[in-house]
C-alpha positions as CSV (number, residue, x, y, z in Angstrom):
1,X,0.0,0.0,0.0
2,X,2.8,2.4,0.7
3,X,4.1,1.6,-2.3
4,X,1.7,2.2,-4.5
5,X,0.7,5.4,-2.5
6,X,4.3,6.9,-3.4
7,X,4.3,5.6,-6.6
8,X,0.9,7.5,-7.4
9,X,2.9,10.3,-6.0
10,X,5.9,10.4,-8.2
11,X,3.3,10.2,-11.3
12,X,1.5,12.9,-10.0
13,X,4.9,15.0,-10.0
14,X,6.0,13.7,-12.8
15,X,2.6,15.1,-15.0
16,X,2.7,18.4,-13.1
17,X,6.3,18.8,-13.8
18,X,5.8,18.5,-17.7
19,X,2.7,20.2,-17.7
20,X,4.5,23.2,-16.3
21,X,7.1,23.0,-18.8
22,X,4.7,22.7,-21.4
23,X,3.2,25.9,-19.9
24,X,6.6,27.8,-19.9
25,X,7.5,27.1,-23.0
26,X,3.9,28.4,-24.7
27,X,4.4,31.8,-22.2
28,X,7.8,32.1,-23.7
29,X,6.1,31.9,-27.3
30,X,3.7,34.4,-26.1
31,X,6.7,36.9,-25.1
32,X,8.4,36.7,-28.1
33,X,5.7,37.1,-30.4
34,X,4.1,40.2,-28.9
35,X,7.5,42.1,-28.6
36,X,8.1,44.5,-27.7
37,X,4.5,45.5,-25.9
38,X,5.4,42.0,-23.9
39,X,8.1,43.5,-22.2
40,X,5.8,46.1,-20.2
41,X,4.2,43.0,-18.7
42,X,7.3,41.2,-18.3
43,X,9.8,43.6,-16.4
44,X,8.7,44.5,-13.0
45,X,10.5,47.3,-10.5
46,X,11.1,47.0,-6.6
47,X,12.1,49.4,-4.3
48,X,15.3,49.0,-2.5
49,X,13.4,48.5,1.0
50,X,11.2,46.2,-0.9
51,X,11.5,42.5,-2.5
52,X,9.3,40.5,-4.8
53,X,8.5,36.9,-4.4
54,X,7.6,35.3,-7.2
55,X,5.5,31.9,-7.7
56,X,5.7,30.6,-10.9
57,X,2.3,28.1,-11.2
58,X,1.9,27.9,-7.8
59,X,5.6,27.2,-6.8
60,X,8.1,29.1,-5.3
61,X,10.2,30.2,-7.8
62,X,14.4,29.0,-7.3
63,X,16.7,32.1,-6.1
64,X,14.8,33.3,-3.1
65,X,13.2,37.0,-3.3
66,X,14.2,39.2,-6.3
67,X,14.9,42.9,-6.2
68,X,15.8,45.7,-5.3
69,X,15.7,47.1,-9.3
70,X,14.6,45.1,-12.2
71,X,13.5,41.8,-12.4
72,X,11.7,39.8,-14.9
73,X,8.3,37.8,-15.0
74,X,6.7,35.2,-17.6
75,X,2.7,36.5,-18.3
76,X,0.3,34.0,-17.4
77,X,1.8,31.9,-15.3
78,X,3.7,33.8,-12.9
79,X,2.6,36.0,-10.2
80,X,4.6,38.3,-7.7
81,X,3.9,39.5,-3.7
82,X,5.3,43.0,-2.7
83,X,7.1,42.4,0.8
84,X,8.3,45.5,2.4
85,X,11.3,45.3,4.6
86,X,11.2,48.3,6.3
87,X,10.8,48.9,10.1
88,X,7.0,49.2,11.3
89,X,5.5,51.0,14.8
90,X,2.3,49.1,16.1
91,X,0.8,50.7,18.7
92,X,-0.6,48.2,20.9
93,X,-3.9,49.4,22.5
94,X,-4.8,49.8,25.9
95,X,-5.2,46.2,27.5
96,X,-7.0,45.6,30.8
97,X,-4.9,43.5,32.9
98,X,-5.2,41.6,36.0
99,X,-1.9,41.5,37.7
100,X,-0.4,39.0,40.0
101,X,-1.4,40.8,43.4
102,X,-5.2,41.6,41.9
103,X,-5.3,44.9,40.9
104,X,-6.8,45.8,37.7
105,X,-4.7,48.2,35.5
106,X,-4.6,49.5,31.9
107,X,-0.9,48.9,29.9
108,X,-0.2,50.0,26.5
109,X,3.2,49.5,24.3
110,X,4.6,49.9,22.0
111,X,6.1,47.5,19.1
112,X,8.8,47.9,16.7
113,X,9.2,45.1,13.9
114,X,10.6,44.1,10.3
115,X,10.5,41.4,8.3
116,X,14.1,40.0,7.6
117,X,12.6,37.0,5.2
118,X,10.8,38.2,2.7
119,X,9.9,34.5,1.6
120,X,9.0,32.9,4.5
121,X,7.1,35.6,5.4
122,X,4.9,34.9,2.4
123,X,5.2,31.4,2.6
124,X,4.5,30.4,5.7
125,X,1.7,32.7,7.4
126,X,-1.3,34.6,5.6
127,X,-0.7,37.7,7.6
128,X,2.5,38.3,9.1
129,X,2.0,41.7,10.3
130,X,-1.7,40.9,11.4
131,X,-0.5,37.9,13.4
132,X,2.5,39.5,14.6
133,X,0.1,42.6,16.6
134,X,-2.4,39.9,18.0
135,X,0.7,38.1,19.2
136,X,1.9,41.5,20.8
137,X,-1.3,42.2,22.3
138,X,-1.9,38.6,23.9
139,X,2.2,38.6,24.9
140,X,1.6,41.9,27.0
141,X,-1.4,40.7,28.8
142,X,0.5,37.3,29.5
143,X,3.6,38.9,30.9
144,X,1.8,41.5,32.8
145,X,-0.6,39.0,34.4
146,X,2.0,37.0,35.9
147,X,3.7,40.0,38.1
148,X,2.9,42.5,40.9
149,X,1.9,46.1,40.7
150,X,4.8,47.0,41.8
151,X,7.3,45.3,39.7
152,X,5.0,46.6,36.5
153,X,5.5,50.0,38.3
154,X,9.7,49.9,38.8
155,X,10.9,47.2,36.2
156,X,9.5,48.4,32.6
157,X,13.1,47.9,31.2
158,X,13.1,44.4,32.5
159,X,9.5,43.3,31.4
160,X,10.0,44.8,27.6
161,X,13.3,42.9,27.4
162,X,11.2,40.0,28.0
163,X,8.5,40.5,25.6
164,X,10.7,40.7,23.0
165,X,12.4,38.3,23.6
166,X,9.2,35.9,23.6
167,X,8.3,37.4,20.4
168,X,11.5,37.4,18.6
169,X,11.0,33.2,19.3
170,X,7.5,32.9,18.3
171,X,8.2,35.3,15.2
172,X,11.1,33.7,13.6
173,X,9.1,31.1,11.6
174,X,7.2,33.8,10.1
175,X,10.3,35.6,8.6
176,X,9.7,38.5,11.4
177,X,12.4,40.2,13.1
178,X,11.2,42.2,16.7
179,X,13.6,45.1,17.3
180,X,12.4,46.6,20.4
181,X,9.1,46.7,22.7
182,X,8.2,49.6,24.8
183,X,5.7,49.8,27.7
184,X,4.5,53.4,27.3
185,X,2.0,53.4,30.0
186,X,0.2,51.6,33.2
187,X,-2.9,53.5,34.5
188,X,-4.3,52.5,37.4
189,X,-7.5,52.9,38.9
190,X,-8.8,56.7,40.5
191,X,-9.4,54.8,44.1
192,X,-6.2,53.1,43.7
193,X,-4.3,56.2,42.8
194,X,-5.7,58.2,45.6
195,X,-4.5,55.4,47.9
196,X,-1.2,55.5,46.7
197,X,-1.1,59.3,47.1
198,X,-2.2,58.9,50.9
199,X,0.2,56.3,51.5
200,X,3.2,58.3,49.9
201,X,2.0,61.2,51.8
202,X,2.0,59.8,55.3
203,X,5.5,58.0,54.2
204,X,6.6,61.4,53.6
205,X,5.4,63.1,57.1
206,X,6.6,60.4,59.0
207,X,10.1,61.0,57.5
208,X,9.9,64.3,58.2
209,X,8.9,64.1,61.6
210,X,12.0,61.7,62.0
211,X,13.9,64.2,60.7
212,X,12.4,67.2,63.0
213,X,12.6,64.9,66.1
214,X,17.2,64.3,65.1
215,X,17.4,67.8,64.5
216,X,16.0,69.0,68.2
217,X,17.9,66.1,69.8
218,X,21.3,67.9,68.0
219,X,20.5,70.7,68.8
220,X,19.8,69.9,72.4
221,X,23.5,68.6,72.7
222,X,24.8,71.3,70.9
223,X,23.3,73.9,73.8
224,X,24.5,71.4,76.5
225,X,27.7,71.7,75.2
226,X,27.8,75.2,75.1
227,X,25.9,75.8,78.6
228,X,29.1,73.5,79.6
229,X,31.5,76.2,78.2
230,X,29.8,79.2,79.4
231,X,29.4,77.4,82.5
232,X,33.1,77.2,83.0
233,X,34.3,80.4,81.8
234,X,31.9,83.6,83.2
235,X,32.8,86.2,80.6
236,X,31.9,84.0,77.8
237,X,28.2,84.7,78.9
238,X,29.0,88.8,78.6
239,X,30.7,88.1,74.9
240,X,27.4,86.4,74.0
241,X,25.6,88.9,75.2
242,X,27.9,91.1,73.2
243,X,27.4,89.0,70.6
244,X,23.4,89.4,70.4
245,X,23.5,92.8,70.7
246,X,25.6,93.3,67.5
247,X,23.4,90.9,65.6
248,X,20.3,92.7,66.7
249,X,21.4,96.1,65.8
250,X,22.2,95.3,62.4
251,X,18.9,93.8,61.2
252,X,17.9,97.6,61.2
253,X,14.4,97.5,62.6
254,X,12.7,99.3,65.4
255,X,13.8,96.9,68.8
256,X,14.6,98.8,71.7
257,X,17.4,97.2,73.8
258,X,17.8,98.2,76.9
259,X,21.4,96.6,78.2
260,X,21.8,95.4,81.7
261,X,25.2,94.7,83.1
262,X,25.8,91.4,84.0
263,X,27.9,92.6,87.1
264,X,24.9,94.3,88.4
265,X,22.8,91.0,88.8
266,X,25.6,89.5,90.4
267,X,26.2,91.9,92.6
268,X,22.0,91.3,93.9
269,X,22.2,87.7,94.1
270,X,25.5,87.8,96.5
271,X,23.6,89.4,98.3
272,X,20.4,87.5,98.3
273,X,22.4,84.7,99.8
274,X,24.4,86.5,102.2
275,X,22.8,85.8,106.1
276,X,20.8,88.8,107.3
């Protein structure tokens, strides 16, 4: 049974192949007796950021993609697909996500993609650049559902490495070449954005309150320390006074000073404690 199954193969081939030859040859005929209007049908321009692929009867034709410049096609039985190799932008829309810690938020990205095989692009999918954006848009949603808010918040760099990476794998059968993936946004819910404002603003106000609280408790050594040195050495106290004085007077405003000599209050507590 094998057998005969191949050998109804090979007879199959072999009837196709010399039907096509057959055809060739009468397309050739055709050329050459409708010179030279033939030749406007025949010869075909690409750009250089595009290539042809040409199928002659259904086949591939041998060489791979033709172009960029001239290249030439037989009328009837050969037909040609435009591929353009240039880099395309596909904005991927918004997609609601469900992250790993359950919070529902919005991500959009962006795409950037070529196609580096013309031929395979042609050959083996109907759409590359169709199935290449749903791919994109299911790829976001899958790596965005499998991590926390806050890793989608901090890590963007990290997660688009990723992405393209997955889609440089799954678009390399289609002749597909992903050069880079952006994650241009994450909006999160109002009630969830007023949350984290509250949070980050009691954060804040603790810290600040730290902060208040270590500067009084330096500042409270820093007067010990200088009540110890005024403490030791009496006329220190008079050169602060002094001091004061100077730095008062030359704000230039309207305080009245009214000096008091230190010796004089000395003088009344000597003899506050002196026995009557």
């Amino acid at each position: 049974m094998v057998v005969t199954e191949a050998t109804a193969n090979e007879d199959v081939d072999s009837e196709s192949k010399t039907c096509g030859k057959i055809l060739v040859v009468l397309s050739w005929m055709l050329v050459i007796l409708t010179m030279p209007f033939s030749l406007f049908i025949c010869f075909k321009v690409v750009q250089e950021y595009e290539r042809a692929v040409i199928f002659r009867l259904g086949r591939l034709l041998s060489g791979g993609a033709k172009g960029p410049g001239i290249f030439f096609i037989l009328p009837c039985i050969d037909t040609y697909a435009r591929v353009d190799l240039r880099t395309r932008t596909y904005d991927v829309p918004p997609q609601e996500v469900l992250t790993k810690d359950s919070v529902t938020v919005s991500v959009d990205a962006v795409v950037y993609y070529r196609v580096h095989n013309a031929t395979i692009s042609i050959a083996n999918v109907e759409n590359a650049h169709h199935s290449t954006r749903l791919l994109a848009q299911t790829t976001l949603r899958n790596t965005m559902g499998t991590r926390p808010l806050h890793e989608i918040l901090s890590e963007r760099e990290t997660i688009s490495g990723n992405m393209q990476l997955s889609l440089d794998e799954a678009t390399e059968a289609w002749g597909i070449k992903v050069e880079r993936v952006e994650i241009k946004d994450v909006r999160l819910p109002v009630q969830l954005q007023r949350a984290m404002a509250a949070e980050a603003e009691a954060a804040r106000e603790a810290r600040a309150k730290v902060i208040a609280a270590e500067g009084e408790q330096k500042a409270s050594r820093a007067l010990r320390e200088a009540s110890e040195v005024i403490g030791d050495s009496p006329a220190a106290l008079q050169l602060r006074y002094l001091q004061t004085l100077n730095t008062i007077s030359a704000e230039k405003n309207s305080t009245i000073v009214f000096p008091l000599p230190i010796d004089l209050l000395t003088y009344f507590i000597k003899a506050r404690e002196e026995p009557v």
